[in-house]
C-alpha positions as CSV (number, residue, x, y, z in Angstrom):
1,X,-68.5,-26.4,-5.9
2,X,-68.1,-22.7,-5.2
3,X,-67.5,-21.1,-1.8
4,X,-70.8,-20.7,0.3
5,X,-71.2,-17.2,-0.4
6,X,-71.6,-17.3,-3.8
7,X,-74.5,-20.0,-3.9
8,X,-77.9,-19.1,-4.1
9,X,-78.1,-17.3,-0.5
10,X,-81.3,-19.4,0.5
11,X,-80.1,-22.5,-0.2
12,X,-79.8,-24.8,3.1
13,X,-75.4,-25.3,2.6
14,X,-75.3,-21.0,2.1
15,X,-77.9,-20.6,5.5
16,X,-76.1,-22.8,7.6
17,X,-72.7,-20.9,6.2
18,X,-74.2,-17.9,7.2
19,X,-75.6,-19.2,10.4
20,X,-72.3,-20.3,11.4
21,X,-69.8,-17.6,10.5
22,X,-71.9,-14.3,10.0
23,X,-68.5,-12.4,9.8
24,X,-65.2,-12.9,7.5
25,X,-63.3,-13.1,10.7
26,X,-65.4,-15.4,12.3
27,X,-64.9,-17.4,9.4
28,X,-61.0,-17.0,9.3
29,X,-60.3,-17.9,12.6
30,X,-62.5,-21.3,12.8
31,X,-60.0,-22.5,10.2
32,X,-59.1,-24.0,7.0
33,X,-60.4,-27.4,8.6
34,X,-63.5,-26.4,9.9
35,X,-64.0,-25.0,6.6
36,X,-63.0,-28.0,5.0
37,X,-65.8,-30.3,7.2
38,X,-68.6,-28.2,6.5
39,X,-67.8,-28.1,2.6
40,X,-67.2,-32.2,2.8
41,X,-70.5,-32.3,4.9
42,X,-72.7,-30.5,2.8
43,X,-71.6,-32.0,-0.1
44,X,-68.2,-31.2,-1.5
45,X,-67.4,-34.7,-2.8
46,X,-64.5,-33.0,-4.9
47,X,-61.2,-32.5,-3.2
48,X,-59.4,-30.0,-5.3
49,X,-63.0,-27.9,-5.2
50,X,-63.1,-27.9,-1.8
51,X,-59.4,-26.8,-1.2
52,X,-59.7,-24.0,-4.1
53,X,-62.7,-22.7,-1.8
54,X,-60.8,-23.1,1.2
55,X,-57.9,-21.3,-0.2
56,X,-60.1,-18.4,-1.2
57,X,-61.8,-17.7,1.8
58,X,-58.1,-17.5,3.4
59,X,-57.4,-15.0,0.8
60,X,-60.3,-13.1,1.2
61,X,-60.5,-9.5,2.6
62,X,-63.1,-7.5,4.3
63,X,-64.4,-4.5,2.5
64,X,-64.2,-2.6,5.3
65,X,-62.4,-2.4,8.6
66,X,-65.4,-0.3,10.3
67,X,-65.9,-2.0,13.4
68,X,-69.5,-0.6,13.7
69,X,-70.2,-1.4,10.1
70,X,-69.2,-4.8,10.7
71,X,-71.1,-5.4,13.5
72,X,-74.3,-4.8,12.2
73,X,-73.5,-6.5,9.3
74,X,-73.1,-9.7,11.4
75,X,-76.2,-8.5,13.6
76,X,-78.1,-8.1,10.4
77,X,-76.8,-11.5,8.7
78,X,-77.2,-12.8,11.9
79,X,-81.3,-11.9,11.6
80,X,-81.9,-12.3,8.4
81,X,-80.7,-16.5,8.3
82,X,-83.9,-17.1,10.2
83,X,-86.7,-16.2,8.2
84,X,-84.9,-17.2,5.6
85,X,-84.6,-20.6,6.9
86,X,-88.3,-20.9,7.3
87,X,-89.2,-20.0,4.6
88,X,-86.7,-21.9,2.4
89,X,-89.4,-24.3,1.3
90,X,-91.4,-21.5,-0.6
91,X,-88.4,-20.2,-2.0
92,X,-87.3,-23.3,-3.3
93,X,-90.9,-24.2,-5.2
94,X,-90.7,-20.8,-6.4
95,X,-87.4,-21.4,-8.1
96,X,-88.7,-24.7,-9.7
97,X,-91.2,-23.0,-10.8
98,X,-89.5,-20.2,-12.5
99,X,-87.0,-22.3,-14.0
């Protein structure tokens, strides 16, 4: 299992990621257990994967401490989960198909 952001970014688990904490922060602050639920829910069955991507979303840093930057970032991220969940069924025939 690797951390959310590394998936596929229109896969279901990496939308609702997304959906849920658009910003590092965000993400921080909900805390290593919230993290730890959503990576059990969505399918983390393997304990020591889940904790490694726990502990490396504690250990991450932003790339910038631009408070405007970040904000549309989040606005942008924000926007952007939508369509993409919509259209996540294309996408994902699309992939089978390429594979």
């Amino acid at each position: 299992m690797r951390p959310a952001w590394r998936e596929d970014l229109s896969s279901p688990p990496a939308l609702e990621f997304l959906s849920r904490w658009p910003r590092l922060l965000a993400l921080q602050q909900a805390g290593r257990s919230a993290l730890r639920h959503f990576y059990l829910v969505k399918g983390g069955r393997h304990s020591g994967r889940v904790e490694a991507c726990v502990a490396e979303t504690g250990n991450t840093r932003p790339l910038t401490s631009d408070s405007a930057v970040l904000q549309v970032a989040a606005q942008m991220t924000s926007i952007l989960v939508r369509p993409l969940r919509s259209l996540q069924p294309e996408i994902e025939q699309v992939g089978r198909r390429t594979r």
